[in-house]
BATORVO-758663 format. One record per residue (C-alpha): y, x, z; chain; residue in one letter. Coordinates in nm, 4 decimals, decimal comma, padded with zeros to 6 digits, always signed. Layout:
<pts>
+----------+----------+----------+-------+------+
!        v !        u !        w ! kette ! rest !
+----------+----------+----------+-------+------+
!        Y !        X !        Z !     A !    A !
...
+----------+----------+----------+-------+------+
</pts>
This chain:
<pts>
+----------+----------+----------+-------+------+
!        v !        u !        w ! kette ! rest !
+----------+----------+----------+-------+------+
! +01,0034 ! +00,1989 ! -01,2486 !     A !    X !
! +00,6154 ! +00,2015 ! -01,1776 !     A !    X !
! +00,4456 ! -00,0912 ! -01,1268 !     A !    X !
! +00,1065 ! +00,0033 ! -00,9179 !     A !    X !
! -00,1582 ! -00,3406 ! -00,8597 !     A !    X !
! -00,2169 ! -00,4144 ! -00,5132 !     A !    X !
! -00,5066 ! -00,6170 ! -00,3724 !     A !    X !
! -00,6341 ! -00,8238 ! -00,0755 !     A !    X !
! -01,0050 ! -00,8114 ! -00,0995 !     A !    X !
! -01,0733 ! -00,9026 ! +00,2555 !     A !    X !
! -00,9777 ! -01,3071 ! +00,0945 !     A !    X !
! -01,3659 ! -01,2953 ! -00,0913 !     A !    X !
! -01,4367 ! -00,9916 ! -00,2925 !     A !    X !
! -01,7279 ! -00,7402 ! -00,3544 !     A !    X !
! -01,7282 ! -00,3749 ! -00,4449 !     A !    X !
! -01,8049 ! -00,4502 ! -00,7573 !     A !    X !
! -01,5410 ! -00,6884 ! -00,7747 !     A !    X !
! -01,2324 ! -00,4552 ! -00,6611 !     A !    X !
! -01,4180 ! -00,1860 ! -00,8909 !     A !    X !
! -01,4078 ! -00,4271 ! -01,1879 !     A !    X !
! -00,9819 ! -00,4689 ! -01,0933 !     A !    X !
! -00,9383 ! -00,0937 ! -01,0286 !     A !    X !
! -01,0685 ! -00,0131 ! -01,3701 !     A !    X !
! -00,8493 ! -00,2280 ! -01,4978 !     A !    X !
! -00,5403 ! -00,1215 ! -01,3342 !     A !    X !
! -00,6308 ! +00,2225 ! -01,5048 !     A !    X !
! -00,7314 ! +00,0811 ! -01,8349 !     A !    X !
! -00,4145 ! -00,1302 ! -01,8877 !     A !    X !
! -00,1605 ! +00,1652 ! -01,7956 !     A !    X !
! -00,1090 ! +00,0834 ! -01,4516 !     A !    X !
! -00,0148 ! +00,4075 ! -01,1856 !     A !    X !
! -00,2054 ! +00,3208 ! -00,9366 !     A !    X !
! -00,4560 ! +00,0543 ! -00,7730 !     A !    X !
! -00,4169 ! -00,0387 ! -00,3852 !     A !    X !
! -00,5695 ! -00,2538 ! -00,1698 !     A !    X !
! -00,5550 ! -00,3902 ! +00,2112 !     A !    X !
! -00,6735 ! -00,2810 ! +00,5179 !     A !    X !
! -00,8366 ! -00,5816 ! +00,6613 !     A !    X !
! -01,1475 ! -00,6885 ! +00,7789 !     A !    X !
! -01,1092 ! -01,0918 ! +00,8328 !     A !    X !
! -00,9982 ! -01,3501 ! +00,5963 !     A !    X !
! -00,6371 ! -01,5397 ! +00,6193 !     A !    X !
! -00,6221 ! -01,8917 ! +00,5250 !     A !    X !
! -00,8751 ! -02,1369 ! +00,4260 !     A !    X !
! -01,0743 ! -01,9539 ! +00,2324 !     A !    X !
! -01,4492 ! -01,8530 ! +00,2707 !     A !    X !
! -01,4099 ! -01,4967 ! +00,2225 !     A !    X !
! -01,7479 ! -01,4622 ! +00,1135 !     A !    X !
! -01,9046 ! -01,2432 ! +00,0384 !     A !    X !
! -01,6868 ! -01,0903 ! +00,2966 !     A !    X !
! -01,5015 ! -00,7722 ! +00,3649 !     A !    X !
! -01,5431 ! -00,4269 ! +00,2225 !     A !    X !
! -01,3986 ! -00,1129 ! +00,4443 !     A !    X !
! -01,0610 ! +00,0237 ! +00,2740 !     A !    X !
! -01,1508 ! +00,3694 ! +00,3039 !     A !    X !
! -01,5212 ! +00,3706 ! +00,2204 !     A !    X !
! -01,4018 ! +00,1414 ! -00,1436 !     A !    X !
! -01,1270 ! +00,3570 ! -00,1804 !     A !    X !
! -01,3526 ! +00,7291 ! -00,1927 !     A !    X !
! -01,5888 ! +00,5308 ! -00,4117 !     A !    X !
! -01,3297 ! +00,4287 ! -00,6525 !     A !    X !
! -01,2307 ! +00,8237 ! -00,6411 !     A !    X !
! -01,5439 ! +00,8903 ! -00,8035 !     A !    X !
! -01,5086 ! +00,6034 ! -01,0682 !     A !    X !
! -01,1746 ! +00,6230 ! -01,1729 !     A !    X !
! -00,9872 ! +00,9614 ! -01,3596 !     A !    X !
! -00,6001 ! +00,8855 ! -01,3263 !     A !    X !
! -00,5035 ! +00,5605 ! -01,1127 !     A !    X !
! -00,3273 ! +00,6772 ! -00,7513 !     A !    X !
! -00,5520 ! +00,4960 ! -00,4854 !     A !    X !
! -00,4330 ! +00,4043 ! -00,1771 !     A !    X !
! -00,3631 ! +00,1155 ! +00,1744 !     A !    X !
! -00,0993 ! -00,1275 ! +00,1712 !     A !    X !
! -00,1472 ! -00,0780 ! +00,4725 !     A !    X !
! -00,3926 ! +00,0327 ! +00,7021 !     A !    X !
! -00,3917 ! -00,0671 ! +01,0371 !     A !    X !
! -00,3601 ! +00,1886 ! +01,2999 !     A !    X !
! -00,5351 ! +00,0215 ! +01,5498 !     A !    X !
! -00,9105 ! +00,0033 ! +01,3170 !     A !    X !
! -00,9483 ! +00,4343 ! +01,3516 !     A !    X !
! -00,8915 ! +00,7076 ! +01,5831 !     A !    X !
! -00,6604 ! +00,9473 ! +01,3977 !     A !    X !
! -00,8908 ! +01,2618 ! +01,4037 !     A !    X !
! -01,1644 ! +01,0713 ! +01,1810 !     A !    X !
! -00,8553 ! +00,8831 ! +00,9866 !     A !    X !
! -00,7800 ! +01,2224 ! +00,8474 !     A !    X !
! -01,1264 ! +01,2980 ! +00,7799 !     A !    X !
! -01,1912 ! +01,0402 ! +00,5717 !     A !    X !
! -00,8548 ! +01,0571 ! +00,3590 !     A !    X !
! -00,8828 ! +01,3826 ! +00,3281 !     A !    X !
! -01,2289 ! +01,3605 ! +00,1772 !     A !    X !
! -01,1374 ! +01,0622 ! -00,0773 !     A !    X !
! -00,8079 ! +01,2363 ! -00,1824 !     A !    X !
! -01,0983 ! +01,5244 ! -00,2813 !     A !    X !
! -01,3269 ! +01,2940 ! -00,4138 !     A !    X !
! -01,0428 ! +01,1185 ! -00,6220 !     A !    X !
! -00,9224 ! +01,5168 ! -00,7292 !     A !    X !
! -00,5803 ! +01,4903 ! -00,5075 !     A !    X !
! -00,5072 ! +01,1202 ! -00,6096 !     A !    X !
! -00,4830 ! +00,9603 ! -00,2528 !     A !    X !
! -00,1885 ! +00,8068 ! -00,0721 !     A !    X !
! -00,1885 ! +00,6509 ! +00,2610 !     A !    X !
! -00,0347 ! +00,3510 ! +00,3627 !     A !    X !
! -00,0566 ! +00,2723 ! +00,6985 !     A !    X !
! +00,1282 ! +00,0668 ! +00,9968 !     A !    X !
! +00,0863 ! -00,0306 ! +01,3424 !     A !    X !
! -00,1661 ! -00,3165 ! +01,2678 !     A !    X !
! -00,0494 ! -00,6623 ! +01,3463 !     A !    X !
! -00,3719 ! -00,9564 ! +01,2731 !     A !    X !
! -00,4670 ! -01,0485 ! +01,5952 !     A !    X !
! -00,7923 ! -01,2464 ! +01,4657 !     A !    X !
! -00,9537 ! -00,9459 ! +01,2732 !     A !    X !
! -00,9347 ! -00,7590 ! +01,6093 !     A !    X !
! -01,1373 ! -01,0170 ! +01,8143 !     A !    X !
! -01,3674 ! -01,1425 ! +01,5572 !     A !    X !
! -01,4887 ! -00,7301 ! +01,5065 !     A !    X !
! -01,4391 ! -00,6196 ! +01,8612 !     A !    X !
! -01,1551 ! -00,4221 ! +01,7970 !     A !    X !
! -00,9030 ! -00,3378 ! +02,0634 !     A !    X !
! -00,5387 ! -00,4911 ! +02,0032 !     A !    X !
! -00,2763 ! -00,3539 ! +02,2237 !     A !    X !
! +00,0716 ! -00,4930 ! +02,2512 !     A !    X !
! +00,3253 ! -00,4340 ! +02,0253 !     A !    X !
! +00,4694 ! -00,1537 ! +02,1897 !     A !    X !
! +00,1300 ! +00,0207 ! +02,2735 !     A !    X !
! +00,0459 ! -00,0236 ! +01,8889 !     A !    X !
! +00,3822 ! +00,1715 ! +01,7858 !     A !    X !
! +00,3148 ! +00,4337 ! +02,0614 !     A !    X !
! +00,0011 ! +00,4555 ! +01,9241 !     A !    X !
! +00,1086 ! +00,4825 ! +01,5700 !     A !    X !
! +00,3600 ! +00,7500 ! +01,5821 !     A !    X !
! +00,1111 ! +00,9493 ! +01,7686 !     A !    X !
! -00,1289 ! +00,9322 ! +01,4900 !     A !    X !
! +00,1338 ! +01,0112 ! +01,2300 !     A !    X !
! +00,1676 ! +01,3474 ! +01,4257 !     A !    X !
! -00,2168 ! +01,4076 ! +01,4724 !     A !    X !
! -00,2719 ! +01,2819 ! +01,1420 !     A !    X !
! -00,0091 ! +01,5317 ! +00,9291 !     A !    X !
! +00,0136 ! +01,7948 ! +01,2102 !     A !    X !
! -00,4247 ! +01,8415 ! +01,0952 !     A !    X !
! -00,3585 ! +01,8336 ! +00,7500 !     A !    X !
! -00,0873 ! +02,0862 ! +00,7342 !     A !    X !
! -00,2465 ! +02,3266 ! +01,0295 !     A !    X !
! -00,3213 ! +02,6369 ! +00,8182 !     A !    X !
! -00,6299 ! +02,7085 ! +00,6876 !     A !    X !
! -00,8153 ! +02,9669 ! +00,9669 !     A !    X !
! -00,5719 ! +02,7833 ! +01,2016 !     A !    X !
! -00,6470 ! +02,5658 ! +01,5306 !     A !    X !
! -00,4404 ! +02,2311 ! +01,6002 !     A !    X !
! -00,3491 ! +02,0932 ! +01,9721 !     A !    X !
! -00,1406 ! +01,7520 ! +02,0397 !     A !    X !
! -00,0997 ! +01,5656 ! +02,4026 !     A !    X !
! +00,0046 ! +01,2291 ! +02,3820 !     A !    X !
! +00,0279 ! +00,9187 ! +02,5794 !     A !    X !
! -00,2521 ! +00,7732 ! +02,3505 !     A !    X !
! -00,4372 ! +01,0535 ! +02,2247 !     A !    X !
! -00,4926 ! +01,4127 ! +02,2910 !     A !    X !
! -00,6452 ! +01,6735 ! +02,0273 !     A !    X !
! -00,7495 ! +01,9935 ! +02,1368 !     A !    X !
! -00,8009 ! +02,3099 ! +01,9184 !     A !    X !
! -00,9647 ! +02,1475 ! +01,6652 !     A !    X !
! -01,0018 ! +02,3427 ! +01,3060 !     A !    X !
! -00,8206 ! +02,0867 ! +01,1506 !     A !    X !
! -01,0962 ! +02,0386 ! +00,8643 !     A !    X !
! -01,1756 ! +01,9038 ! +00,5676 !     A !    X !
! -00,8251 ! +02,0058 ! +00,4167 !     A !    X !
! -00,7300 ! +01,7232 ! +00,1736 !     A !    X !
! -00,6975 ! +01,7909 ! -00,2358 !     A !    X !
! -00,3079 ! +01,7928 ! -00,2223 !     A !    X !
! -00,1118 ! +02,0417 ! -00,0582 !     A !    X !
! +00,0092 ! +02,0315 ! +00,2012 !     A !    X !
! -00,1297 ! +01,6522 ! +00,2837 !     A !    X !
! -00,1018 ! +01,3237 ! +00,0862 !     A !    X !
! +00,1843 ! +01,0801 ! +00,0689 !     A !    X !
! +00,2603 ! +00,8638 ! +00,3531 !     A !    X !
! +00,3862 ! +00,5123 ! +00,2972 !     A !    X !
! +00,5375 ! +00,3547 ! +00,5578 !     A !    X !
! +00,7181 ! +00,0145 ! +00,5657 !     A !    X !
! +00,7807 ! -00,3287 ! +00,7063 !     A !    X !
! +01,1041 ! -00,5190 ! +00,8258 !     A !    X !
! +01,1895 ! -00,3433 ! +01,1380 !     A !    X !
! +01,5586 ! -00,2199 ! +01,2629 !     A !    X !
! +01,5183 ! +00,0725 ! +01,4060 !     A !    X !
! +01,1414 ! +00,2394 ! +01,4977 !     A !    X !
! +00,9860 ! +00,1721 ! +01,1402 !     A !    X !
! +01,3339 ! +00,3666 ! +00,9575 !     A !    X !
! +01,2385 ! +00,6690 ! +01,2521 !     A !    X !
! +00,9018 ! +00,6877 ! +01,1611 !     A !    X !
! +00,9556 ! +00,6526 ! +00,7988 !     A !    X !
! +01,2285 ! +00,9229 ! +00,7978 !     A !    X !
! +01,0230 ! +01,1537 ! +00,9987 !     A !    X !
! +00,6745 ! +01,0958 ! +00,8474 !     A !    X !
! +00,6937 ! +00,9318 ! +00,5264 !     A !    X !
! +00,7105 ! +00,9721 ! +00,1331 !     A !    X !
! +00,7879 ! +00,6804 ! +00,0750 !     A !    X !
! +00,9451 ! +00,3431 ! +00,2630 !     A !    X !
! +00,7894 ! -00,0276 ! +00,1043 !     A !    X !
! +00,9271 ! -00,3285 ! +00,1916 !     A !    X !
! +00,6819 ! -00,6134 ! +00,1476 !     A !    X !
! +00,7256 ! -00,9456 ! +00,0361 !     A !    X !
! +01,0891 ! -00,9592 ! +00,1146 !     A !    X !
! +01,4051 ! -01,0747 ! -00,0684 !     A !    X !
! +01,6198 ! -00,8516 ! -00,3146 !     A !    X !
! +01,9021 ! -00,8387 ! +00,0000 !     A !    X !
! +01,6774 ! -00,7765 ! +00,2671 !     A !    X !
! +01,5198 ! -00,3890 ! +00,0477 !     A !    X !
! +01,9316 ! -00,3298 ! +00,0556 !     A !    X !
! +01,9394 ! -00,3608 ! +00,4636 !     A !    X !
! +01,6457 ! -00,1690 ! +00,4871 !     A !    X !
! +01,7232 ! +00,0966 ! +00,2073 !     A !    X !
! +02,0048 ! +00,1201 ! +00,5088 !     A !    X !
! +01,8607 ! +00,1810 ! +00,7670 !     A !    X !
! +01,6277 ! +00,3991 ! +00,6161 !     A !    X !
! +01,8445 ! +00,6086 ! +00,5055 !     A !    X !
! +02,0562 ! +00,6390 ! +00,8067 !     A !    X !
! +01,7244 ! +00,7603 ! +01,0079 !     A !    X !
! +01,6850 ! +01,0179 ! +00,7267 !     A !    X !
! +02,0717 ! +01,1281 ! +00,8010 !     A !    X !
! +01,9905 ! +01,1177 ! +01,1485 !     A !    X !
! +01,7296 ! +01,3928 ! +01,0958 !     A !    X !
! +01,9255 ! +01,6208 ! +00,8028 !     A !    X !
! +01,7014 ! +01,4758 ! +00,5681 !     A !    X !
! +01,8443 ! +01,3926 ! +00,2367 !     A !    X !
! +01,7683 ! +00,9922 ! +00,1847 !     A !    X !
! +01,7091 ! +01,0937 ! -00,2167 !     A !    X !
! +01,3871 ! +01,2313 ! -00,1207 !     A !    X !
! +01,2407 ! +00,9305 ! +00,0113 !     A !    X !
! +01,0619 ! +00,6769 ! -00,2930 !     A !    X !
! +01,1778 ! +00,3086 ! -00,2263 !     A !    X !
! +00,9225 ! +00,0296 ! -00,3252 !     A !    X !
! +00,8528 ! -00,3315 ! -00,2728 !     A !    X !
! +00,5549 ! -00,5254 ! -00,3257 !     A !    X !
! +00,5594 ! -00,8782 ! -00,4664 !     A !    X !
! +00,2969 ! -01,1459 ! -00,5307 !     A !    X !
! +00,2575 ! -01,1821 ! -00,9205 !     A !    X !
! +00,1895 ! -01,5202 ! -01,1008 !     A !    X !
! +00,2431 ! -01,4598 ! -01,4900 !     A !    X !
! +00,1371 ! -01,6504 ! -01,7659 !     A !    X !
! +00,2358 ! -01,7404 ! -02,1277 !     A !    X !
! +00,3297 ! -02,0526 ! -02,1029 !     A !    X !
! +00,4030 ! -02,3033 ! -01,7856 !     A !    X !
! +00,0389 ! -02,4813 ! -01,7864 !     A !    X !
! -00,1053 ! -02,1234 ! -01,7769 !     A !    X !
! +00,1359 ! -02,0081 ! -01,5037 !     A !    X !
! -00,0138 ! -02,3583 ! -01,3121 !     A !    X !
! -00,3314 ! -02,2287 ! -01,3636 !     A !    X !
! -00,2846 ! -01,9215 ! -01,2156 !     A !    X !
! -00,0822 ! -02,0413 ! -00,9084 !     A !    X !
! -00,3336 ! -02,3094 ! -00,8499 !     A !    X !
! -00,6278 ! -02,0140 ! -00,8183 !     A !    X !
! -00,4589 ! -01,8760 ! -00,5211 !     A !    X !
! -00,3863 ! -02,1635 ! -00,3454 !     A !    X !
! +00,0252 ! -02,1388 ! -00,4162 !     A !    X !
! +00,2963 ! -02,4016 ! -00,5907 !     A !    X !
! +00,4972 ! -02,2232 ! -00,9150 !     A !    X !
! +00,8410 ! -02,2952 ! -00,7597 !     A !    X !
! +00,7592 ! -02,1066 ! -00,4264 !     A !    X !
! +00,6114 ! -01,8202 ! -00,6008 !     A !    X !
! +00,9101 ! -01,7903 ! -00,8261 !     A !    X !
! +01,1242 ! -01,7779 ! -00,5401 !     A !    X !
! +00,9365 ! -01,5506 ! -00,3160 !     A !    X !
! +00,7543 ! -01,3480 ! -00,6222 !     A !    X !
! +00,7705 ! -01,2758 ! -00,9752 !     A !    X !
! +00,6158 ! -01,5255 ! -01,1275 !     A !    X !
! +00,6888 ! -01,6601 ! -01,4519 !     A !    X !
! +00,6488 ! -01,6291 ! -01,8247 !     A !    X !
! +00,6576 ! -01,1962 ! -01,8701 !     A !    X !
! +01,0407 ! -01,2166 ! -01,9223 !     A !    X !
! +01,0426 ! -01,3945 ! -01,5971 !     A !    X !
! +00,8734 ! -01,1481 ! -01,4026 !     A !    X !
! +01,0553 ! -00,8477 ! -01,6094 !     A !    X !
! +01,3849 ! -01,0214 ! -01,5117 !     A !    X !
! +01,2526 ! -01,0479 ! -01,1304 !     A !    X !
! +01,2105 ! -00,6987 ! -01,1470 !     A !    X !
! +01,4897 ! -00,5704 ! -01,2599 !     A !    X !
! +01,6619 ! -00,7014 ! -00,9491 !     A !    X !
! +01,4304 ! -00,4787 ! -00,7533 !     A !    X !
! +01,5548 ! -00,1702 ! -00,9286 !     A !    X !
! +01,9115 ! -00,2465 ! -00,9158 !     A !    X !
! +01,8582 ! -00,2791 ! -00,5609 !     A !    X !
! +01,6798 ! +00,0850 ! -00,5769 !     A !    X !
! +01,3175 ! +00,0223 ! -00,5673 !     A !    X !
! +01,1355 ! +00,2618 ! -00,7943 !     A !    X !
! +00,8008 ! +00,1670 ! -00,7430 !     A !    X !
! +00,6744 ! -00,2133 ! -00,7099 !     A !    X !
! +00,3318 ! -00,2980 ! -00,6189 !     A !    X !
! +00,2053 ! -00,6391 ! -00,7842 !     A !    X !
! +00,0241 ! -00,8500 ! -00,5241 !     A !    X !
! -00,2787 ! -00,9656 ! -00,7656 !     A !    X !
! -00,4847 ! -01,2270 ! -00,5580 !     A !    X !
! -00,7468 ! -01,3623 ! -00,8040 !     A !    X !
! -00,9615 ! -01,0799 ! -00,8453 !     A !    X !
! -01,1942 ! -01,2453 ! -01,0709 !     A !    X !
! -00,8968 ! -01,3257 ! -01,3384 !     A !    X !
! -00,9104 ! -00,9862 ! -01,5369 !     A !    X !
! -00,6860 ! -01,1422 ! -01,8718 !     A !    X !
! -00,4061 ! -01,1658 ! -01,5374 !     A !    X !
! -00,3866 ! -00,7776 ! -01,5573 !     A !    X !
! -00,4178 ! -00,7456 ! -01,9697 !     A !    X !
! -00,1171 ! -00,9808 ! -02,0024 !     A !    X !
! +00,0718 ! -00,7998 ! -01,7249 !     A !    X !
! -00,0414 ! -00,4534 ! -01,8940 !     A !    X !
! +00,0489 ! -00,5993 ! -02,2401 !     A !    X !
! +00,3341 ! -00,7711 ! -02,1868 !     A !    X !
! +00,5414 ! -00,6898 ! -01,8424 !     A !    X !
! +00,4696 ! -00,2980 ! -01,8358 !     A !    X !
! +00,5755 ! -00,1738 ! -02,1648 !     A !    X !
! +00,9018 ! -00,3665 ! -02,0898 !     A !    X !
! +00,9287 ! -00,2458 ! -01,7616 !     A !    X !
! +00,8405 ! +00,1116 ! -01,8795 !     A !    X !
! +01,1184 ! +00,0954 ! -02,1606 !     A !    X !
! +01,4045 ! -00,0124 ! -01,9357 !     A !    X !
! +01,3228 ! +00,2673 ! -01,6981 !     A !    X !
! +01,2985 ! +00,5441 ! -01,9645 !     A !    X !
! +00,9417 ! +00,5800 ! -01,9519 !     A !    X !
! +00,8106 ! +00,4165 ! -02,2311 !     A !    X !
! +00,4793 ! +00,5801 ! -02,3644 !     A !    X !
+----------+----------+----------+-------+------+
</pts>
């Protein structure tokens, strides 16, 4: 199993800030460092100094990081028109030296929309929307080089454009798509995506979507072994109980709820937590780290949780 750090700077966090965390990630063994796609606060937080743009952090953190996979959990379809989404992927996943991996999804804050003047469609219009992009978006990184690339859609129309920058991997990036729905997310995932995440979700409920996933994928002669199957958690680990407190108390969450809905714990707690997640078929979990300031979090979860994780999975290093 991998376990990649995922972050939410949009709550109060500076470049500097995510840099100092992505560094980390790397440092302490972790595969890869993601982040959100937002540009408003949730909760009662200030936010301050407020947000930084996922895909302008992410290119930057290309340039000062050498192994980590970078990528959105998720971004929302609704922020960019798909031409220019593929431009600037493209150009991080060269910047980074082929180490990008988008995330994205059909956008669903209402808030962020109106408070940055951001159109917000219904829900219908913003799948429409999305599985348009996915084809703009893939169908201009895989146009051959020398090539021209045409879609009409409902939404969005491209016409012969050269289909340029090409992105560092061949023939485009992952695509991570995820969320809880029955029957358009598994369709989109199956067609478009890498990789299917379930977020923040119960052991049972990554079993009814593995499911449906996988059904889609049969649907369209696609093997369902060659999609990646992840979840992402909210982590709370600390040595002992008052430290665990501590921790939970920085982000504004009770121990027992975060046990319950996370992996929080003592490291054998949050080992044991995920273990579930792999029997269940997850491969990949991305640890939801929301105190971005608390840099001994990620040392005791790269000391202490990894190495375990790493040797039950065969990959200890």
């Amino acid at each position: 199993m991998e376990l990649r750090i995922f972050t939410e700077p949009q709550q109060g966090a500076s470049y500097d800030d995510v840099l100092a965390v992505a560094q980390a990630t790397e440092a302490h063994g972790f595969d890869a460092f993601f982040r959100s796609d937002h540009y408003l606060k949730m909760g009662d937080v200030s936010g301050l100094p407020g947000p930084t743009d996922a895909w302008l952090t992410l290119a930057a953190l290309g340039r000062e990081t050498t192994r980590i996979k970078l990528g959105t959990l998720v971004t929302a379809g609704t922020f960019r028109y798909p031409g220019p989404l593929a431009i600037s992927v493209a150009q991080a996943d060269v910047m980074s030296g082929g180490r990008v991996e988008l995330g994205i999804g059909a956008g669903w804050y209402e808030e962020e929309h109106r408070a940055y003047g951001i159109p917000f469609p219904s829900v219908k219009e913003r799948f429409e929307r999305l599985e348009e992009q996915l084809a703009i978006i893939t169908g201009l990184w895989e146009t051959p080089e020398g090539k021209t690339f045409s879609y009409e859609g409902a939404h969005y129309a491209v016409a012969d454009s050269p289909a340029l920058p090409k992105p560092a991997q061949r023939p485009r990036p992952p695509i991570i798509i995820g969320g809880h729905g029955a029957k358009t997310t598994p369709r989109l995932a199956a067609t478009y995506a890498q990789e299917f995440n379930l977020p923040f979700a119960p052991v049972e409920t990554l079993v009814t979507q593995r499911e449906r996933v996988s059904a889609a994928c049969e649907a369209i002669d696609r093997d369902p072994a060659t999609m990646t199957w992840s979840a992402a958690l909210a982590v709370c680990c600390g040595q002992d109980e008052a430290e665990i407190a501590r921790r939970a108390k920085n982000i504004g969450r009770e121990v027992d709820e975060l046990r319950e809905n996370g992996a929080a714990g003592t490291p054998d707690e949050v080992v044991a937590k995920l273990g579930r997640y792999a029997e269940a078929g997850a491969s990949r979990i991305y640890l939801q780290v929301l105190d971005l300031q608390d840099l001994d979090h990620l040392a005791l979860l790269g000391e202490a949780v990894l190495p375990q994780v790493q040797e039950k999975s065969g990959r200890s290093e």
